[in-house]
N, C-alpha and C positions, 0 to 999 in steps of 0.2 A: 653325748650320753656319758653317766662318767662309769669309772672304770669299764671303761671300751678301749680293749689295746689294740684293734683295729683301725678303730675311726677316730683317733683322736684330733682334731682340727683347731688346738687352738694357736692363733697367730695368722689360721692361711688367709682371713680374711684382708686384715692389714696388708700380709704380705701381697695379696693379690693386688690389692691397690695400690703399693708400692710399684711393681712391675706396670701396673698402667699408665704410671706418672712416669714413670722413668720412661716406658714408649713416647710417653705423650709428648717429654723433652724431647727427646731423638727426632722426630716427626717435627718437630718446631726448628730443630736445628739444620735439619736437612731441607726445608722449605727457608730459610733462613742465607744456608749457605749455597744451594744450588738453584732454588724457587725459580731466582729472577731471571735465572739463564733460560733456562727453557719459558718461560710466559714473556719474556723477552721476545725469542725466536715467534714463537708464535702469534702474540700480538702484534707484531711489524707483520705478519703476513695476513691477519685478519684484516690491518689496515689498508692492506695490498688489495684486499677481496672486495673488501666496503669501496676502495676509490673508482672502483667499474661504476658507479652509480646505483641511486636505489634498483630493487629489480621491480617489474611489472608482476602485476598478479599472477599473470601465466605462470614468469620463470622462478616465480616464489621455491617453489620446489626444489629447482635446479639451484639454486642460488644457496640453498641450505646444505644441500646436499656436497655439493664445493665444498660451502667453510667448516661441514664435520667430517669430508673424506681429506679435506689439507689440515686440519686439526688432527688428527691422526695418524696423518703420516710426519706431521712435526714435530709432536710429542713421540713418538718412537723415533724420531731421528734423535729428539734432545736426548730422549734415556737410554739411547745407544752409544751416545757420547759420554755419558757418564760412568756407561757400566764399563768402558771400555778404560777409563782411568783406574778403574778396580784394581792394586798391585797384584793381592793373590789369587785373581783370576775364577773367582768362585762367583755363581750366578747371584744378580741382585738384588731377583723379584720373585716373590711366589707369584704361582700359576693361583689365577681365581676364576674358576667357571660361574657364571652368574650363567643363574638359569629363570628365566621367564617363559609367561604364557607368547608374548612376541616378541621377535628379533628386533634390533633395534633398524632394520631392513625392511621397505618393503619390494618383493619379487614382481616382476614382470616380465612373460614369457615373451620371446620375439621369434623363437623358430624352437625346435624341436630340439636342438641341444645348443641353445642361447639362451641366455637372461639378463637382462637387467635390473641395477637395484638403487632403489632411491634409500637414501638413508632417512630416518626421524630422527627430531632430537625432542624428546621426552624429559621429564624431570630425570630418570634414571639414569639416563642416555649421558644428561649435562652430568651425572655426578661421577660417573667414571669414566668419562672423558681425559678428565685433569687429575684421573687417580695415577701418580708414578710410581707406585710403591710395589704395584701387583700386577703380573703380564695376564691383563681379561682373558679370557673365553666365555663368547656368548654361546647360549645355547636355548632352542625354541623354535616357534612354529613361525612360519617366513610370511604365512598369511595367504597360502594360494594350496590350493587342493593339486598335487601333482600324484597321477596316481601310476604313471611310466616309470619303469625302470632308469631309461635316457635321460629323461625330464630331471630326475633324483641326483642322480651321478652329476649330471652338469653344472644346477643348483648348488648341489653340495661343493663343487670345484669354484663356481663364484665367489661363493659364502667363506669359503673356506679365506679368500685375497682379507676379506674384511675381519677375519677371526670369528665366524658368525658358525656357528653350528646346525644345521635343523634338524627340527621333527616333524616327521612327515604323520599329517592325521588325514584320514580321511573326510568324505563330506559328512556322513551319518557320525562320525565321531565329535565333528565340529556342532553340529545342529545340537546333540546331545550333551555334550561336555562343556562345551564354551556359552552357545545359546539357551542353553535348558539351565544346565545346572549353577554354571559360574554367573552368568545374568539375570536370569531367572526366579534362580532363591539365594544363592548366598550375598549379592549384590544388595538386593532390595533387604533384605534381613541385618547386614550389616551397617546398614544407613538407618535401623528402625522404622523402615517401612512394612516389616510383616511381611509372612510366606503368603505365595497364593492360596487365594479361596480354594480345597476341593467339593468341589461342587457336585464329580460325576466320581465314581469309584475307575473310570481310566486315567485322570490324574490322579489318585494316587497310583498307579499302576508306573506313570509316566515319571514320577518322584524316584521312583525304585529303578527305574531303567535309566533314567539321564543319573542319577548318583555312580551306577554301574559303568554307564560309559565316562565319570568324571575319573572312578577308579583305575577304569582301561587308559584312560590317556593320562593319570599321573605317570602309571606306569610305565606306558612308551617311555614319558622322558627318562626315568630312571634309568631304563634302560639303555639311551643316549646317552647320559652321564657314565653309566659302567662303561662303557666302549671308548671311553675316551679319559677317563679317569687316570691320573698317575699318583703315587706316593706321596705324599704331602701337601697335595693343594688342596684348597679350601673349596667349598660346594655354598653356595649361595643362590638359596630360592627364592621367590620372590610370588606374593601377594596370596589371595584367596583362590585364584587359580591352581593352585601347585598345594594346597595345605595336605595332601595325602601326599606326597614326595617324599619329607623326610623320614618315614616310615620305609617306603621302598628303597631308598637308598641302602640303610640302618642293614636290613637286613641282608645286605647283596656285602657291606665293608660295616661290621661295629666301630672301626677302628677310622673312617671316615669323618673330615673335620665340616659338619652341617650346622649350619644357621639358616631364619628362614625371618623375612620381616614380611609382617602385611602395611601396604599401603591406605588401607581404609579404614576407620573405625571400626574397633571389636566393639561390639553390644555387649549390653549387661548380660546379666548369668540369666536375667530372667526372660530376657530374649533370646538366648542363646538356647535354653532349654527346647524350646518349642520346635528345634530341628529334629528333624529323624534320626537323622545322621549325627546327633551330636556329640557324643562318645567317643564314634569312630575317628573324626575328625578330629578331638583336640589330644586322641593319645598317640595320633599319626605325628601333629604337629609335634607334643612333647618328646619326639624319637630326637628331634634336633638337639645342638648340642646350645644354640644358643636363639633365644625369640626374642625379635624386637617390635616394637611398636614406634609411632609418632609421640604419643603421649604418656606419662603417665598413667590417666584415666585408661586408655587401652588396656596398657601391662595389666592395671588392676582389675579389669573388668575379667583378662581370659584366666588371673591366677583365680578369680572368684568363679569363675566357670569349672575350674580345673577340681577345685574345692568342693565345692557344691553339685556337683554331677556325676564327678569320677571319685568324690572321697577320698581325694589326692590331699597332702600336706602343704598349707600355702609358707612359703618362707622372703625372710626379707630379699632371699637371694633369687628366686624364683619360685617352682614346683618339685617338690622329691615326691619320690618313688621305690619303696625300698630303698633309700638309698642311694638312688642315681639322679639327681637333680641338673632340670634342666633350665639353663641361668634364663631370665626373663626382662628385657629392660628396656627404657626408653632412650628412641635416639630420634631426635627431629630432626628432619631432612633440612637442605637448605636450598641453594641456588648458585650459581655460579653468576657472583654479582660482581665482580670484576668485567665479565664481558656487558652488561648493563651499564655499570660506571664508564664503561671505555667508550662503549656504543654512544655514549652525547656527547663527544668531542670531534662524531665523523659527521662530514659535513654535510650529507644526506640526511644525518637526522639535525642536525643542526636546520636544515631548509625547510621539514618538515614542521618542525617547533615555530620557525616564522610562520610559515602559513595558517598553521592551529589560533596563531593568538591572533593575528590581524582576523581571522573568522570570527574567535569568541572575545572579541576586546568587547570589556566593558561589562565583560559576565563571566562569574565564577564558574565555572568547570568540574562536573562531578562525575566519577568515573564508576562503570562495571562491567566487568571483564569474566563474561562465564561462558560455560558450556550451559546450553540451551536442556536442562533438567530437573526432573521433580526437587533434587536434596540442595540446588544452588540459589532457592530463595526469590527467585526474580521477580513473581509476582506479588513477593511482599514489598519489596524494593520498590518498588512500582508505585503502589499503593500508600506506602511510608512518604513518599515524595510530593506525589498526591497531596496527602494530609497537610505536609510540609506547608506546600503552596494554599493549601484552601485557611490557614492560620497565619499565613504571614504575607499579605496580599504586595507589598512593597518589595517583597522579594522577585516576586513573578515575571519578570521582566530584567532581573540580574545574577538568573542561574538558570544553567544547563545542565542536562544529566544526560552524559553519551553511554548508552546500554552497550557492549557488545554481548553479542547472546549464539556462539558458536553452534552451528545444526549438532544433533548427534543419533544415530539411532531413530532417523527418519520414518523405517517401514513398520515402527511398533506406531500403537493405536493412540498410548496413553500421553507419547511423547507428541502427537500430531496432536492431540488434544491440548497440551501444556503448551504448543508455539501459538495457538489459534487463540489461548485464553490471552496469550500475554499482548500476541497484536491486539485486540481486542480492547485491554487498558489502557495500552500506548495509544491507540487512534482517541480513545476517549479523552483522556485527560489533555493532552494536544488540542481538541478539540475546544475543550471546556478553558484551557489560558492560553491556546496560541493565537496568536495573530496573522495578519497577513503576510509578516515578514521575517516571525520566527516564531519557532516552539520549542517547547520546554525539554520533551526526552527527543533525542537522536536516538533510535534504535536502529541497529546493524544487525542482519540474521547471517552475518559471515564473521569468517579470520580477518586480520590482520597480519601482515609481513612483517617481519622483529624489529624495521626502522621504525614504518609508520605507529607500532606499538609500543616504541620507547620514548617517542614522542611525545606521544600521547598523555605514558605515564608522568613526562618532567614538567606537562604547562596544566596537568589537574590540579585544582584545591583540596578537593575532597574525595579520596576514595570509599567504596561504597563495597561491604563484600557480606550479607547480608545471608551465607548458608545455613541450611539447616540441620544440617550435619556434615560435615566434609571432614578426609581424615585429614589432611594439611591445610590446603589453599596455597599454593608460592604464587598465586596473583598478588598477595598484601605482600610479599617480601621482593617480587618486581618494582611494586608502587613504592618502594620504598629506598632501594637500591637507585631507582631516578631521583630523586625528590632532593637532589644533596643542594639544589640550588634554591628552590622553591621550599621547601619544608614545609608542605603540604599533610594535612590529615587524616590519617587513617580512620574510619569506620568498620570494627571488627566484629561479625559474631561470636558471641562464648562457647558456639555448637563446632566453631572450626578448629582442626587441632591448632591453627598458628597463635592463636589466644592466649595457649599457653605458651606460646615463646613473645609474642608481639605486644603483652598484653599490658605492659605496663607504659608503653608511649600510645597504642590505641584507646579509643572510647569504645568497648566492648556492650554489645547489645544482644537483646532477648528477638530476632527475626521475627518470632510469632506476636512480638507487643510493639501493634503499630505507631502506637503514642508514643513510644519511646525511644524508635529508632527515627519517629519524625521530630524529636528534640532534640538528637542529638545532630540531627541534620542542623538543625538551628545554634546549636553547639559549638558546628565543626567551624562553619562560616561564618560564626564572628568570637571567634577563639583568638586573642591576643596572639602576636608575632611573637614575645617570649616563648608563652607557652607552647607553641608550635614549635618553638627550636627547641626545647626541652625533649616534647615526648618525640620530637623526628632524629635526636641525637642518642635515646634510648633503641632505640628501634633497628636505626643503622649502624650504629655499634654489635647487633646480635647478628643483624643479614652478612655483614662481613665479614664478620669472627665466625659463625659457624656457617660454609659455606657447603655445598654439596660433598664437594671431594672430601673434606673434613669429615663428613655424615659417614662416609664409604670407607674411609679408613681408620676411623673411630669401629666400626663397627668390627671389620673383619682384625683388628688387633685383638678386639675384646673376644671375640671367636678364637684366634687362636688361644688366650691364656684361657679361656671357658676349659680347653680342651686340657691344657694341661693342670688347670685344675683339679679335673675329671679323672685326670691319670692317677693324682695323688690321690683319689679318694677312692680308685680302683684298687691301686695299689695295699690300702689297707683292709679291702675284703677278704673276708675267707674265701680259702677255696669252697670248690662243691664239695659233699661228702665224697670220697672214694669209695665206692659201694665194691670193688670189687676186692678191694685191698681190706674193707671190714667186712665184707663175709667172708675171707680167706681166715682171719683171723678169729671172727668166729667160729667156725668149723675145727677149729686147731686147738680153743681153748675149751677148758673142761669144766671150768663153771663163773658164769654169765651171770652181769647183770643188766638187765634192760631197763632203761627208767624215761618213762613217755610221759608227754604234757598229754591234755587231753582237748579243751578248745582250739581251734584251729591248727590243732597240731594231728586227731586221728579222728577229727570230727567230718563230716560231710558238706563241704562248700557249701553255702548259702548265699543268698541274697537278698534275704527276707527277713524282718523285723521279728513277725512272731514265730517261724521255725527256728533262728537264731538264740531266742530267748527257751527255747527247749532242747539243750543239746543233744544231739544224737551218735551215735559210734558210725563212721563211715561204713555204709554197706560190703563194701568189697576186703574190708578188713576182717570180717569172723574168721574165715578158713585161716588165715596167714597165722591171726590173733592166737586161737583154739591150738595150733601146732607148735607154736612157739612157747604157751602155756603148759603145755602137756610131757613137754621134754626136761628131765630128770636134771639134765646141766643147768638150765634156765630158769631164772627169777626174773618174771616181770613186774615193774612196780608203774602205779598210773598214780602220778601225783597233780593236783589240781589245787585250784583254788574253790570251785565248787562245792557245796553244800555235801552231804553223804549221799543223801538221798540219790539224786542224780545221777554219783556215781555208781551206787547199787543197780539203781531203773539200768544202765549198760552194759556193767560189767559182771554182775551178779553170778553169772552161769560158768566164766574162765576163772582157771587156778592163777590166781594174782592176789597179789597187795596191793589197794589199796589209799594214798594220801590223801583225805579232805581237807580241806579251808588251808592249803599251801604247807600240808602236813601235821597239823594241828590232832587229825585225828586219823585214823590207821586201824584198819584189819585188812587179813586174811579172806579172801571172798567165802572160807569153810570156819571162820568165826567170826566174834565180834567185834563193835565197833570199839575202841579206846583211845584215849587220847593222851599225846606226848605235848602237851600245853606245861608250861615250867610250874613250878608250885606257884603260889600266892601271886598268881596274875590276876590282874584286877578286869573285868570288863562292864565295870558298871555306868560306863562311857554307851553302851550300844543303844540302849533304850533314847537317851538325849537326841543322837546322831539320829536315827531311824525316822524323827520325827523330823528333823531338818531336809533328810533324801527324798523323805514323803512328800514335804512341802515345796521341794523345788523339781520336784515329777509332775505331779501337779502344776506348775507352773511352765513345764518343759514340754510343749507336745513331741510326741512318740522318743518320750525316755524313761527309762525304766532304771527300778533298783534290785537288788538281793539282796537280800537277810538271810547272814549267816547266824553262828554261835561267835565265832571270834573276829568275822571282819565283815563288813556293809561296802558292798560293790554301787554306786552309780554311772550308769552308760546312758550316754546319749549319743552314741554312734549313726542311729537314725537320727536326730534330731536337726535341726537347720545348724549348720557349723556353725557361722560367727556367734547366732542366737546362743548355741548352748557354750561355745567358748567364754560368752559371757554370764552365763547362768554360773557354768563351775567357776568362775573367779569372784562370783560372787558370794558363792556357799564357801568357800574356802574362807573368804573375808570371817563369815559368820563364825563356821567353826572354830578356826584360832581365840577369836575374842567370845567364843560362851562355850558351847559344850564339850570342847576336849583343849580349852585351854592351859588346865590343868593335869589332864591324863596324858598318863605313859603311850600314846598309841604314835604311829605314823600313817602319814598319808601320802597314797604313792598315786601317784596320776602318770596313765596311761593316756596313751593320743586322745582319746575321746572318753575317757572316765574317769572316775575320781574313787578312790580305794581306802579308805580309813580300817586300821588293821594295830593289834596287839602289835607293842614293841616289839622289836626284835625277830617278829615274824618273817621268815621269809624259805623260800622254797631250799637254800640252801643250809641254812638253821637249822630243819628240820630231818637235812639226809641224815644226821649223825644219828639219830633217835630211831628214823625209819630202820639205818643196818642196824641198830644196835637189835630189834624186834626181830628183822631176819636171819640175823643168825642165832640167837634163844629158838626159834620156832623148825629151824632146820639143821638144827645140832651140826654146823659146818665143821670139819676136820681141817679144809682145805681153803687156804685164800682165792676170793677171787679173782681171775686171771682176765677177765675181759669186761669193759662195763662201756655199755654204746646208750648215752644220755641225748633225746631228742623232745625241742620243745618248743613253742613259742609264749615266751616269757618276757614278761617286762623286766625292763631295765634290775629292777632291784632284786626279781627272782632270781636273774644270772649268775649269783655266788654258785647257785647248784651246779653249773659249770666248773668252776675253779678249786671244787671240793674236791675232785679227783685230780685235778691237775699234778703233777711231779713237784711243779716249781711255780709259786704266785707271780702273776704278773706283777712289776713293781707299783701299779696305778690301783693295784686291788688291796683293799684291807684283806689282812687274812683273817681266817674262819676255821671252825676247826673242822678239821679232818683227821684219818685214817694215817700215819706212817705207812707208807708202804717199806714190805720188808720182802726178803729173798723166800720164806716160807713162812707159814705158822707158827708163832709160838702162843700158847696157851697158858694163863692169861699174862700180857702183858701190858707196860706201864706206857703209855705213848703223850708225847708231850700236847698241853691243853694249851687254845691259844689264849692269844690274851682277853680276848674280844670276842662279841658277836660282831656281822658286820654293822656297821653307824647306817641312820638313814640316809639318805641321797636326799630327802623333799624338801630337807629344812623342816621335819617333824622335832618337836623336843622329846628327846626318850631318854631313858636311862636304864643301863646295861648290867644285866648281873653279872659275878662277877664267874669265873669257871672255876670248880672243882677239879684238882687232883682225886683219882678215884684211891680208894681205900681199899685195903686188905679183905675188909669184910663184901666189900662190894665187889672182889674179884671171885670172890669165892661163890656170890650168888652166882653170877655168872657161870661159874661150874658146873652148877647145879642146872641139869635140866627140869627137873620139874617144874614148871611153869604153868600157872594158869592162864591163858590168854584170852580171858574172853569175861565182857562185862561190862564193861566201859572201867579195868581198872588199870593203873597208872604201871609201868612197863617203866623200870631205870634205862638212861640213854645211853650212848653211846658216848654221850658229852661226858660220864661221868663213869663210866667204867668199859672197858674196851682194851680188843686184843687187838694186832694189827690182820686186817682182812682184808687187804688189799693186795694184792702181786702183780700192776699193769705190765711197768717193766718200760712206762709212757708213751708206748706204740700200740697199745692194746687197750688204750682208751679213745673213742673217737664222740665229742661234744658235738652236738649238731642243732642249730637254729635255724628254725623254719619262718620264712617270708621277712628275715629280721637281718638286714645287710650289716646294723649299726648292733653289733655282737661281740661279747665277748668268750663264744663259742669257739673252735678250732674250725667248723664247718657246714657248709650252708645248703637246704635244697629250698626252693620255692615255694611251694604247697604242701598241704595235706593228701593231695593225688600224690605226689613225690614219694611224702613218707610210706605211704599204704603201697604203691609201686617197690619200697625197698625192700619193707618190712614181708611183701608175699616173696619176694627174690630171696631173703635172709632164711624163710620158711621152708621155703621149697629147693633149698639147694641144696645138691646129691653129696652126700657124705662122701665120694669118690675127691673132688675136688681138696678135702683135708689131707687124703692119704699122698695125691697128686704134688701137693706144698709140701710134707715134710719129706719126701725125699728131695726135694732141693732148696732144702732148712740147711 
């Protein structure tokens, strides 16, 4: 915003990206210079594990569980060899608590203070594994209801060998939170499946209570996290389980470094609306300091959520917020495809690769690798293959398609329906082109062991991955980390995020158009060996270069500069106002000016279209209002950009001044209206423009305009954001090239309106003209000693700010104002500035120029007899003037309301705020003045 000597920002964004690139080298060079030692160490011991032989199904388990509990104790043996070469002995890792809904552990009790723990290894699991950069702590629920004391302490002493932390939730907690809410609706909603039907009014009863219990068990973990929290480490949540966490964090450390990624596709804004919860939820998420997603499409779907629900600011950088903006960005995950590449040079899978082809000699081999679910497409796949065969009858007998289709989520209904349909297909089509001696699909309703699976991947032709929403897929970046020999075909959905990382060596398809995923079947298998090396060199170049660990510390780097970003733009807020340091000082001075905005500055919070567009004076402000009014030191002045009218219908009954159309016009509430508008201003611009606001209100549902005398407001604050974003840039277009291309006016646009307004116009322009009438009308002897300016004001009204200031900030044009002097002198000559302020919008205007007031003009000034009332023209301040000011720079306090990006000295919140000060300023015991100046 310009003249903002707060938030000035420019450069930080370069510079931020400077500092990324500069980590990004460091992180290259330290993988470079030490990488190989430790994946050295480690992979000689991987090969150690793998020469025991493949394992049997059984000991599948046991056998993982080995190579990620000696995968971690090698990799902390490697990076305790390193840190130990450290010279100055200073630690060489931040602490990073990674918080999920599960451990990467699962419990199992064996006696009353035993346990044992099988480890998983998960996408997550693989990605900070090989992270060296940061000493983990996990933290999450172990997956067993332990509700003993004994049970807790024992667990927690196991857990603890592994760096594992838990939360203990109970079983109503789990049904509720995990089953109900996490599975339930935000699962199927975030895949574009829709919320459940309520059909009986106890679900929705059931909606309210699993949200509540989702609420109770963010919280537990927060409260895990606070217990174990130290200074400087970074807090890492993870997925749509935890999306109310970085909120309860926030609030326990502001000062806490929180990032939060979700693993699934964010829905659009327009699915996202239809939650109940969905408010609570994305400004829980926005408490983070940094949001990631898989995709692009994500990032843009929740800032469009954030925009469109919350009437939050969407920016290239993320979401703001008053102010406080939370960074937003994509980071796609990857795979740990080094242990894949390594894995087909052991001879177990090397044995298994024999046995595969000697099986399928003589027939291409087509791969799918899923969990057994609605969103993973299978029985399109199915059906696409189908087609495949019933169009290309030559083929039938020289291709196979091996389904794997992992159980999941057995004892639901929908999922036992969706295994039943697909055997169903599979029996059929088998049916319909098998033979006695083969058939077409292999389906498998189980896992695979990581040999027979890597196997698998390196002797496919064609993989087949056919979701219909998924937020990754690392099945296509398996199949493709094997493929280095074979250079095999990827078949990719455009619904999976890997699409957009994969998508230029895959044949990217529409799942739901069976015609076309069964051409490109036909496609893939008789695709040239060039072009097969072509898109399997594009591809493998991405799986390698960005692999998981990369994902994990890509992320939390950018976390950490997120935060010292944040700093810097902390750093140039205001403070809060000092309420008790300016009521001390009010009570001490002897004559007061008050100068209030009046929309959302003493108005009554709204959230409503049509009581918004009728302002009202906040209820609880009369009494404060009426006392402050009534007291002989005090001048209140309510300057606005509003109409008179308006301001009459509020204030009409309190001793006040006053300001219409941002000063333009001015009384006395005990006379009339008149106007401080400069001579020989033109406004024959308004009738043109009125017709153009009219015409694009009309064309804008629920936007509305104002017709003043000197300025025409358009708000489409309710209106659909993007829609009206593009509505006002298109009236803009218009206005420039017809009806004020010509005229003197400016056009000031506010977040959501568009303001066309006499040159020169502005809230601060018009203070010199307002005191010049107050003191004509209060025959003032005495300068005033104290002036407390509160308002929320656009960018270009903020001169009124700086009008009192001592000293111009150097990024502000100056304006004219008052000299302040040590007392009164009557009348006196004070220097005019050069200028009004320029516009800010890139309006064409032109400035008159300022008078030196005159001799004769001082002498009116002397004179009180003054008429004030009529509608007639009152000499300003601009042009004749004594000095009426005595702050003394301590006795002036600027104050911007809801507006972080100010050029005020200090800040409260709201309009509840202001009315909160303004009865404290009212109601406070003149004792408190006499109390001050004895220790003056």
């Amino acid at each position: 915003m310009p003249g903002n000597k707060y938030n000035g920002n420019s450069g930080h964004l370069s510079t931020r990206v400077e500092r990324l690139l500069r980590e990004r080298e460091l992180r290259e060079r330290r993988k470079n210079s030490r990488g190989y030692l430790s994946n050295e160490v480690i992979d000689n011991h991987r090969e150690a594990i793998y020469e025991n032989g493949p394992p049997s199904e059984g000991d599948n388990s046991r056998s993982l569980h080995s190579y990620v509990e000696r995968y971690l104790e090698e990799a902390a043996a490697a990076r305790a060899q390193l840190e130990a070469e450290r010279q100055d002995g200073t630690p060489f890792r931040q602490r990073l608590l990674v918080v999920a809904n599960r451990l990467p552990v699962s419990a199992v009790r064996r006696a009353e203070d035993s346990w044992s723990l099988e480890i998983s290894a998960g996408g997550l699991v693989s990605a900070l594994l090989g992270v060296k950069e940061f000493e983990a702590r996990w933290i999450g629920w172990a997956g067993v209801n332990v509700p003993d004391e004994i049970g807790q302490k024992a667990l927690t002493k196991a857990l603890a060998e592994k760096r594992c932390i838990p939360v203990f939730l109970d079983e109503e907690i789990v049904h509720q939170y995990y089953n109900g809410y996490c599975n339930n609706i935000l699962w199927p909603l975030f895949h574009y499946l829709g919320l459940p039907q309520e059909d009986r009014l106890a679900t929705t009863r059931s909606f309210q209570s699993q949200f509540n219990a989702y609420k109770k068990a963010n919280q537990m973990f927060a409260d895990v996290v606070n217990a174990h929290y130290e200074e400087g480490d970074v807090v890492w949540c993870h997925d749509y389980h935890l999306m109310y966490l970085p909120e309860c964090l926030k609030k326990y450390n502001t000062k806490m470094k929180v990032g939060w990624f979700l693993h699934t596709p964010f829905p659009s804004s327009e699915i996202h609306r239809t939650l109940p919860s969905r408010s609570e939820l994305l400004r829980s998420v926005l408490a983070a300091d940094l949001v990631g997603f898989h995709t692009y499409d994500y990032a843009r779907h929740f800032v469009s959520a954030c925009t469109r629900i919350l009437g939050l600011e969407g920016t290239p950088e993320g979401v703001e917020d008053q102010g406080k903006l939370t960074r937003v960005a994509a980071f796609p995950i990857g795979i740990d495809s080094y242990r894949f590449i390594r894995a087909l040079d052991l001879p177990q899978v090397k044995e298994h690769i024999k046995d595969l082809k000697e099986r399928f000699a003589g027939r291409k081999v087509m791969l799918g690798v899923d969990r057994l679910d609605m969103i993973k497409g299978i029985p399109q796949k199915i059906l696409a293959f189908e087609k495949f065969l019933e169009e290309n009858p030559t083929w039938r007998d020289k291709v196979v398609l091996l389904q794997i289709a992992v159980p999941t989520r057995t004892d639901v209904p929908e999922y036992q329906k969706l295994t039943s349909q697909v055997h169903e297909i599979v029996g059929r089509i088998n049916g319909r082109f098998g033979t006695l001696t083969a058939v077409p699909i292999h389906h498998l309703d189980r896992s695979l062991d990581f040999y027979a699976l890597c196997a698998l991947y390196a002797v496919t032709d064609v993989a087949l991955v056919t979701s219909l929403r998924d937020g990754m897929n690392l099945v296509s970046y398996e199949f493709v980390a094997c493929q280095e020999a074979k250079k095999g075909v990827l078949i990719l959905s455009e619904f999976a995020g890997a699409a957009q990382s994969l998508g230029a060596g895959a044949i990217l398809v529409n799942p739901w158009n069976i015609t076309e995923v069964a051409a490109s079947i036909g496609q893939a298998l008789n695709m040239p060996a060039e072009e097969r090396e072509m898109r399997h060199r594009h591809n493998f170049y991405h799986v390698t270069k960005h692999t998981a660990q990369d994902w994990a510390e890509t992320f939390v780097s950018e976390l950490n500069d997120t935060v010292v970003e944040a700093e810097l733009r902390i750093s140039k807020v205001p403070p809060e106002l000092p309420q008790t340091d300016a009521t001390e000082r009010y009570l001490q001075s002897s004559n007061r000016l008050l100068i209030l905005g009046f929309n959302a500055t003493i108005t009554e919070t709204v959230d409503d279209q049509i009581k918004e567009m009728e302002l009202k004076l906040h209820p609880e402000l009369d009494e404060p209002l009426t006392a402050l009014c009534n007291d002989p030191k005090t001048t209140v002045v309510v300057i606005s950009g509003s109409h008179q009218t308006v301001l009459d219908k509020n204030f009409a009954k309190y001793d006040m001044w006053l300001a219409a159309e941002n000063g333009m016009f001015l009384r006395h509430t005990k006379g009339d209206w008149m106007t401080t508008m400069p001579e020989h201003s033109n406004i024959e611009w308004v009738d043109s423009v009125k017709h153009v606001f009219a015409y694009f209100t009309e064309r804008t549902p629920r936007s509305h305009f104002e017709s003043r005398e000197t300025s025409l407001l358009w708000n489409y604050k309710y209106a659909d954001v993007e829609f009206g974003r593009l509505q006002a840039r298109d009236m803009l277009q218009h206005l420039w090239t017809g009806p004020i291309s010509n005229a003197s006016v400016d056009v000031v646009q506010g977040s959501r309106s568009v303001e066309v307004r006499a040159v020169g116009v502005t809230k601060g322009a018009a203070i010199d003209r307002i005191l010049g009438e107050i003191v004509h009308s209060k025959s003032m002897t005495s300068p005033i000693d104290y002036v407390l300016c509160i308002g929320h004001f656009l960018g270009k009204d903020e001169d009124v700010y700086a009008f009192f200031e001592p000293e111009l900030p150097s990024d502000l044009t100056p304006i004219n104002r008052s000299k302040p002097t040590d007392g009164p002198r009557l009348p006196a000559e004070r220097k005019a500035a050069s200028k009004l302020p320029t516009s800010r919008s890139g309006a064409k205007s032109s400035q008159p120029k300022t008078q030196r007031p005159s001799a004769a003009t001082d002498r009116r000034i002397s004179n009180n007899n003054h008429n004030n009332s009529g509608g007639t023209r009152r000499p300003s301040l601009e042009k004749s003037s004594w000095s009426v000011l005595d702050l003394k720079g301590d006795n002036y306090f600027s104050c911007a309301v809801g507006r972080t990006r100010t050029s005020a000295r200090y800040l409260l919140g709201s309009s509840d705020d202001v009315v909160a000060f303004l009865n404290g300023l009212a109601n406070a015991p003149t004792s408190c003045a006499l109390f001050s100046d004895l220790h003056v």
